[in-house]
Every structure is written in C-alpha cells, then in structure tokens.
C-alpha positions in Angstrom: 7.6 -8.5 -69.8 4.9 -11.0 -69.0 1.8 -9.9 -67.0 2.6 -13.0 -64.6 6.3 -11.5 -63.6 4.8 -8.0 -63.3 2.5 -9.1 -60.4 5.5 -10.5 -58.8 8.2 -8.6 -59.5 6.0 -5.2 -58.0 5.6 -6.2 -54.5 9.4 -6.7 -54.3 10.1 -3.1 -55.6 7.8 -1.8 -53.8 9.5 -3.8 -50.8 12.7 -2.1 -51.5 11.5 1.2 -51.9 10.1 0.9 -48.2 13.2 -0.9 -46.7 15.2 2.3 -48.2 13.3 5.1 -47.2 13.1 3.3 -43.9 16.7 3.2 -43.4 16.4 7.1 -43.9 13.9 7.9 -41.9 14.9 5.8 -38.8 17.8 8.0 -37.6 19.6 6.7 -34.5 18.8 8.6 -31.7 22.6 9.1 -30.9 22.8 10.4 -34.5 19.9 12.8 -34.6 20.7 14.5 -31.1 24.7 14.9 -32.2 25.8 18.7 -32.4 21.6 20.1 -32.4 21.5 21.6 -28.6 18.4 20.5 -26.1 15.5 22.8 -26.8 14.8 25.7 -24.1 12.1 27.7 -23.9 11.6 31.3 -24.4 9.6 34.5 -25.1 7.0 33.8 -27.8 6.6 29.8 -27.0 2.6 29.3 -27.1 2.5 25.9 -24.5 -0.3 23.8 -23.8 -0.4 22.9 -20.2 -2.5 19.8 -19.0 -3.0 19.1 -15.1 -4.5 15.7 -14.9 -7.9 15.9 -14.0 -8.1 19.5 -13.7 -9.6 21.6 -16.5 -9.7 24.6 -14.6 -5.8 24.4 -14.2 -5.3 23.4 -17.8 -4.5 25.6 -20.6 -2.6 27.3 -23.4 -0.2 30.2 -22.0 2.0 32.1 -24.2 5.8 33.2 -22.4 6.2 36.4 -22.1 8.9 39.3 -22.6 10.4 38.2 -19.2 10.4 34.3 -19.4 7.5 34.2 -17.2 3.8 32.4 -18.1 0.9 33.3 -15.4 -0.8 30.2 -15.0 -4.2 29.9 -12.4 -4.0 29.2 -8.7 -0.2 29.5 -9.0 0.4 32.8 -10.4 3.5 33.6 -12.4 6.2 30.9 -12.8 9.6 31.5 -15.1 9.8 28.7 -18.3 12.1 31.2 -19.7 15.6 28.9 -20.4 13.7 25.7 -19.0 13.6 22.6 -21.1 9.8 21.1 -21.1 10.4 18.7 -18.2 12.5 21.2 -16.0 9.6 23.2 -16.5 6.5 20.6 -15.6 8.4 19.6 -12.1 8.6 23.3 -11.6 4.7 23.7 -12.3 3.9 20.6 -10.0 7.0 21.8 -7.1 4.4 24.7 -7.1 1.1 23.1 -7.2 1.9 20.5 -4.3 1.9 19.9 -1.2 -0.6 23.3 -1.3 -3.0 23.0 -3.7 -2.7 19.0 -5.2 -1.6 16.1 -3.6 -0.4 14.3 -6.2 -0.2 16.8 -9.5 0.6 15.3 -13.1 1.4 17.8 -15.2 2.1 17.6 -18.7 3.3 20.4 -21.5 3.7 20.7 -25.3 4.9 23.2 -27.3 2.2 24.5 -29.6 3.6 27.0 -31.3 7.5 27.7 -31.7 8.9 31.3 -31.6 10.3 32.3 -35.1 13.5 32.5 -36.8 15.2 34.9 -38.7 17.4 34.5 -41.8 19.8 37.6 -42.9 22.0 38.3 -45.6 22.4 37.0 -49.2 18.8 35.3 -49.9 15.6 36.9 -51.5 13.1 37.6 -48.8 15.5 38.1 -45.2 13.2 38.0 -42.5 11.6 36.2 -39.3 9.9 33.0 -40.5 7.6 30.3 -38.3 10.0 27.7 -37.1 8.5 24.2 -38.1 10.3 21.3 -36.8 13.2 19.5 -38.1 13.6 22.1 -40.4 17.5 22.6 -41.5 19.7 25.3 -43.1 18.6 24.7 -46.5 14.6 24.1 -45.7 15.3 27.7 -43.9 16.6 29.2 -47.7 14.2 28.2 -49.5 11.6 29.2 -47.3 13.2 32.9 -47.4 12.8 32.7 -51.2 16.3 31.3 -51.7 19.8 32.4 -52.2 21.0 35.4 -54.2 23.5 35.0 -56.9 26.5 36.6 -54.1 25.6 33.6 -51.6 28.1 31.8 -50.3 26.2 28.4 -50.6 28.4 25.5 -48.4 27.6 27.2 -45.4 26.4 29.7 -43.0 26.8 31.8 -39.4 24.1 30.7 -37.4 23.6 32.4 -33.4 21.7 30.3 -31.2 19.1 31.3 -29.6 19.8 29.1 -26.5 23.6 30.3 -26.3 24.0 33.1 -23.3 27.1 34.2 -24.9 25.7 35.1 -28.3 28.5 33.3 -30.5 28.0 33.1 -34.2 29.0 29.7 -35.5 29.7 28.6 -39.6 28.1 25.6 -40.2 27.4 23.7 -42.5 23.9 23.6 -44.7 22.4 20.6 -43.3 22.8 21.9 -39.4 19.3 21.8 -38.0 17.7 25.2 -37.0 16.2 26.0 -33.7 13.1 28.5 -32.5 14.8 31.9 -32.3 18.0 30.8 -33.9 19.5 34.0 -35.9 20.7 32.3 -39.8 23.4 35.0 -41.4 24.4 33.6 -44.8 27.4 35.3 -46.1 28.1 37.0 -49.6 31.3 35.6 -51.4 33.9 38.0 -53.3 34.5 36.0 -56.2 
C-alpha cells in the first residue's frame, strides 16, 4: 500500500475507532440507572462538605457507627440512609434561618465504604469500592474465581435494602459501597 493512501486511510480508522468506543461509552442515562438502586449513605462514607463562603464550616467528616457526622456550629446531623442531596437540604434546613441566611451547601463522597466478596474466589474479603465497578471487576479484584465457581452469576445483598434480601444476578450487575457479593460453588 502506497504511502499516499496510508496518510488518508489512517485518520478514517482512527475516526471509527472513536465513533465506536463512543457509542460505548455514552450510555443512556435511562440505561445506566436501570435495575442499579440510588446511592444512600452510610457508616464508613468519608464526605467532603463545602458551605459557600465559609471555611470554617467546610470540611471532610467521616459517618459514623450510628449514621450520624458532627459537623461545626450545628452539631450532629444523621446522613445515615440519605442520598447526597437529601442530605445537603438537611445541612442547610439546619444552618438557616439561625446561623446563615442564605446557606449553599454542597457534598461529595470522597471515599466509599467497602465491599465484601464471599465464597468460591481466591482472596474473600472486604475490598475499596471504586466506582462503576461490576460483578466481574469485583472477582478479579478478589483474585478470581476458584475452579468450584459457579461463573453466570452471583447472590449479591444490598447494602441499601432494609430487609437484607439476597438476590442472583447476573455478572455484569453493578456493585454498590457495602454491598455483600456471595458467589456460589456448583456440584458438577
């Protein structure tokens, strides 16, 4: 092949390459929130909470055993089962009308509480959740599956779920801080 359709033919390839790994990348929003529950917070969450112009109220807390973070001026407020936002309008419900007029208040998570992976794979233990992570990123991470492993799917327990129910699903289910992965043996 000529040097002349080289040069043209590679910014076409490479044009492709990036349409592709676009299309997989760009997950519909209605896609990517499908079957994953809304985070909630919980004991181990390390948050970083900013009050608009206020340094001294700003800063990171860590939730405790209880639910609870003790942040300045305000004292103790429960996060504990509270989505970020519930949690912010609950931080600036108890700033105002007392101590700020007009609070902004905004929180990130910046570190996660762990999960745990039990059963048949090499290393079972509590790992640092990273996000987006699925099933199989949660494997391989624990060292991977033993040769009993039943490999199309697991029981996963949600953290978030007050009644503790262990669900199969399948590999490619996305895991969640806290989240308790069981992969089964098989008997064959």
């Amino acid at each position: 092949m000529s040097l002349r359709r080289q040069c043209v033919r590679a910014p076409l390839v490479f044009a492709a390459y990036f349409l592709a790994l676009a299309c997989f990348v760009a997950v519909p929003p209605s896609f990517a929130a499908e079957g994953v529950p809304e985070y909630r917070l919980g004991p181990g969450d390390s948050l970083r909470v900013t009050v608009f112009g206020h340094d001294d109220l700003s800063g990171t807390f860590e939730i405790d055993g209880g639910g609870n973070i003790s942040l300045p001026l305000i004292g103790t407020v429960t996060a504990g089962g509270l989505n970020l936002r519930e949690l912010e309008r609950a931080i600036v419900d108890a700033l105002k009308p007392d101590y700020l007029k007009n609070p902004r208040v905004n929180i990130q998570v910046t570190n996660y509480r762990p999960f745990y992976i039990l059963g048949e794979v090499k290393s079972p233990g509590s790992y640092p959740y990273v996000s987006g992570m699925t099933v199989v990123n949660a494997v391989a991470l624990a060292g991977g599956y033993t040769y009993r492993a039943k490999k199309n799917h697991v029981l996963i327990t949600r953290a978030n779920d007050p009644e503790r129910r262990r669900e199969k699903v399948p590999t490619t289910m996305v895991v969640l801080p806290g989240d308790i992965i069981r992969v089964e043996e098989r008997f064959f």
